[in-house]
Backbone as JSON, one array per atom type, in Angstrom:
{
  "sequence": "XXXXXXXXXXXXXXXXXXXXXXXXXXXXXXXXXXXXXXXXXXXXXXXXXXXXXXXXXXXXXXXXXXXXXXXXX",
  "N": [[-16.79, 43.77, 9.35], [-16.24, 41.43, 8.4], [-13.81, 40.64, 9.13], [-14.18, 39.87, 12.02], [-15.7, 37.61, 11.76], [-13.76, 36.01, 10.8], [-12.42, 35.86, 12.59], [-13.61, 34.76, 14.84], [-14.09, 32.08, 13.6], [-11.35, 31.44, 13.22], [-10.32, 30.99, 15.83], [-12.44, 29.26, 16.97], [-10.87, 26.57, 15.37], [-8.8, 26.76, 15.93], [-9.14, 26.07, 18.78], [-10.56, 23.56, 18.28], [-8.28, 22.21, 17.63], [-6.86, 21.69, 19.78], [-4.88, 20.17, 22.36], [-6.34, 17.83, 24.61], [-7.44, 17.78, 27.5], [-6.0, 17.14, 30.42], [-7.14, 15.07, 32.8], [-9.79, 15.23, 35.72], [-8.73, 14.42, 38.99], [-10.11, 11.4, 40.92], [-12.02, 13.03, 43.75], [-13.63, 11.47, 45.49], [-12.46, 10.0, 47.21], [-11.39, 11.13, 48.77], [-12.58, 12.88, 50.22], [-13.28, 14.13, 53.41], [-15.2, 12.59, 55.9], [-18.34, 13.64, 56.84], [-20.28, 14.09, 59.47], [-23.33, 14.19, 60.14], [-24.58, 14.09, 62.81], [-24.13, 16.28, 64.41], [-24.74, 18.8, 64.28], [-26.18, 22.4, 64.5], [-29.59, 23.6, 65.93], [-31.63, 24.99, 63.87], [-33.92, 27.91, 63.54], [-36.26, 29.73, 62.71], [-36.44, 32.78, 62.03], [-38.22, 36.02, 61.83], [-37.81, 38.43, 59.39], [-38.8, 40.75, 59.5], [-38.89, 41.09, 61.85], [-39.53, 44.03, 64.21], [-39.7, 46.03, 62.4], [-41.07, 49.16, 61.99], [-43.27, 51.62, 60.78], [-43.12, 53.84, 58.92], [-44.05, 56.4, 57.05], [-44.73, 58.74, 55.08], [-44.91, 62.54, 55.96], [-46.05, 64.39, 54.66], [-45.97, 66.87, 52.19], [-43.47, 69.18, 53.05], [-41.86, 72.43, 52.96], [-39.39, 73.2, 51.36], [-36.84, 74.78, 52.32], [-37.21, 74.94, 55.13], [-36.77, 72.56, 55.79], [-34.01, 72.27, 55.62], [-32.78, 73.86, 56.33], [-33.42, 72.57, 59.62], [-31.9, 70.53, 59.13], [-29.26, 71.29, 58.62], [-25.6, 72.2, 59.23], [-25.53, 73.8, 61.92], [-27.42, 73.91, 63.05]],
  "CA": [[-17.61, 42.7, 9.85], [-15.58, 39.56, 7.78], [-12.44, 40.14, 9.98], [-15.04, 39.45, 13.4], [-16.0, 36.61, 11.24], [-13.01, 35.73, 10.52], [-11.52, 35.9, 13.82], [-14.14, 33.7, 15.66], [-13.5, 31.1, 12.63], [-9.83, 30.8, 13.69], [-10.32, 30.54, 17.46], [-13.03, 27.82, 16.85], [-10.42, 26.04, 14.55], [-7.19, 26.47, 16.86], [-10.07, 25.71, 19.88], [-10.59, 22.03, 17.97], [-6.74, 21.49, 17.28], [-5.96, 22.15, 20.86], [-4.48, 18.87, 22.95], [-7.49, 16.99, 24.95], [-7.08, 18.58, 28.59], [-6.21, 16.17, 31.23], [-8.54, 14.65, 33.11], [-9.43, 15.59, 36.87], [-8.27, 13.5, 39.57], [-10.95, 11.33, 41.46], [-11.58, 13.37, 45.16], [-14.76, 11.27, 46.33], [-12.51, 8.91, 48.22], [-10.29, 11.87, 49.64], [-13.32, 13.65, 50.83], [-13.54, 14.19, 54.76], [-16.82, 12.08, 56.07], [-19.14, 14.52, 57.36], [-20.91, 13.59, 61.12], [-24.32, 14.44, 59.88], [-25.6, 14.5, 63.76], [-23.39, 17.44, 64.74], [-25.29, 20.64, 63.85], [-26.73, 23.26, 65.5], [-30.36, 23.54, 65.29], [-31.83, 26.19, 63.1], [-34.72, 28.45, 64.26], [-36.95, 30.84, 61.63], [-36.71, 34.21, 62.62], [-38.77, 36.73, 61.22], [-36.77, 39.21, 58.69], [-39.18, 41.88, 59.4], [-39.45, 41.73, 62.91], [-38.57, 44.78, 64.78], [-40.08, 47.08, 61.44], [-41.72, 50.11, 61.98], [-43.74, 51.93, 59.65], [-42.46, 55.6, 58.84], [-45.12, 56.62, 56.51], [-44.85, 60.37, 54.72], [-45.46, 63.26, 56.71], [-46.6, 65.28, 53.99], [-45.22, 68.22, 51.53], [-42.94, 70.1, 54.04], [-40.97, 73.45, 52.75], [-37.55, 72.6, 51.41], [-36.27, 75.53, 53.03], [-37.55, 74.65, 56.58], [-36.19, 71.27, 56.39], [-32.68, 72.42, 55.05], [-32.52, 74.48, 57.89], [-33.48, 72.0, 60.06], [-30.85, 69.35, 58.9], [-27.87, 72.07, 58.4], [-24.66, 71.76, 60.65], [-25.7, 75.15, 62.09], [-28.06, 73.7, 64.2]],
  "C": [[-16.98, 41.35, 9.51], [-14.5, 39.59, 9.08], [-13.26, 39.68, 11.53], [-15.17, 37.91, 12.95], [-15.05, 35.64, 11.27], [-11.81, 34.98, 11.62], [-12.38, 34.78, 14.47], [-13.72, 32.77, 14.87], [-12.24, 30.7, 12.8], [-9.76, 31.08, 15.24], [-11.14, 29.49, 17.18], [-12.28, 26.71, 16.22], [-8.91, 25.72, 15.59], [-8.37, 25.75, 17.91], [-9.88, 23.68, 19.59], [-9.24, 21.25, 17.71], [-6.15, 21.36, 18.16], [-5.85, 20.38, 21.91], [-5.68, 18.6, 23.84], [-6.57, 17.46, 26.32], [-7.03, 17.2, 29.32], [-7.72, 15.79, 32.55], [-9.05, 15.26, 34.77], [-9.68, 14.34, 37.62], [-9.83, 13.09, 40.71], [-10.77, 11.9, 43.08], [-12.51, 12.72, 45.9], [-14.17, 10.79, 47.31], [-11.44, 10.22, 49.34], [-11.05, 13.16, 49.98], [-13.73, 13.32, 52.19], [-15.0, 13.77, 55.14], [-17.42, 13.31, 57.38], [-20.5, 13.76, 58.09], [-22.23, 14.57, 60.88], [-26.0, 14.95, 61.44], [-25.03, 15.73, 64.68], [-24.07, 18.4, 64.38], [-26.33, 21.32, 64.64], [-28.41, 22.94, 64.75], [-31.18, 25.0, 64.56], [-33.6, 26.48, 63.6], [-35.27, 29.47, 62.89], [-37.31, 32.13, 62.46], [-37.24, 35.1, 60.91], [-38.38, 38.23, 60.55], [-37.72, 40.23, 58.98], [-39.82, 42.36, 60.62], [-38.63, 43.02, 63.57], [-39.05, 46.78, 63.76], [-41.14, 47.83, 62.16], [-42.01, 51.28, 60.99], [-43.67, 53.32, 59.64], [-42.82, 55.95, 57.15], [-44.42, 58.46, 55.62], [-45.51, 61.16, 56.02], [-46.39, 64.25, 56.0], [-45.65, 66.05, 53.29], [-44.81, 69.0, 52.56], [-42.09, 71.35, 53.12], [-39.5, 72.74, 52.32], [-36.73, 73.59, 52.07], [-36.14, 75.13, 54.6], [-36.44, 73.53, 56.6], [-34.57, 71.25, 56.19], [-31.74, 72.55, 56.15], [-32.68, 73.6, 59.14], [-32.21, 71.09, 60.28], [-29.17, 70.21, 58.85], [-27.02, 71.77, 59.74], [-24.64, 73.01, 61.39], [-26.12, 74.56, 63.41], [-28.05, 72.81, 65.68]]
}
């Protein structure tokens, strides 16, 4: 358990000794202006139209239905 200890303790220690990362470069002014009256218009469709309700039929035989579904048939 010390050497876990031990180990995070010298990554947090190299972590704080490590050179100050450069900085990132400003992109606001070298961002493409976006034509805000261009877009399609958007419509709400209903994610559950089209559902149909397929209910239980009941306890059927597992045999029957095996047979049923086999590449036999």
């Amino acid at each position: 358990m010390k050497i876990h200890i031990s180990m995070g303790a010298a990554a947090l220690l190299l972590g704080a000794c490590a050179s100050e990362p450069t900085p990132l470069p400003n992109v606001a002014s070298q961002q493409a202006t976006v034509n805000g009256t261009i877009s399609s218009p958007l419509s709400y469709r209903n994610p559950l139209a089209g559902y149909t309700y397929r209910g239980p039929t009941g306890p059927r035989d597992w045999r029957e239905v095996n047979e049923e579904q086999s590449e036999a048939n």
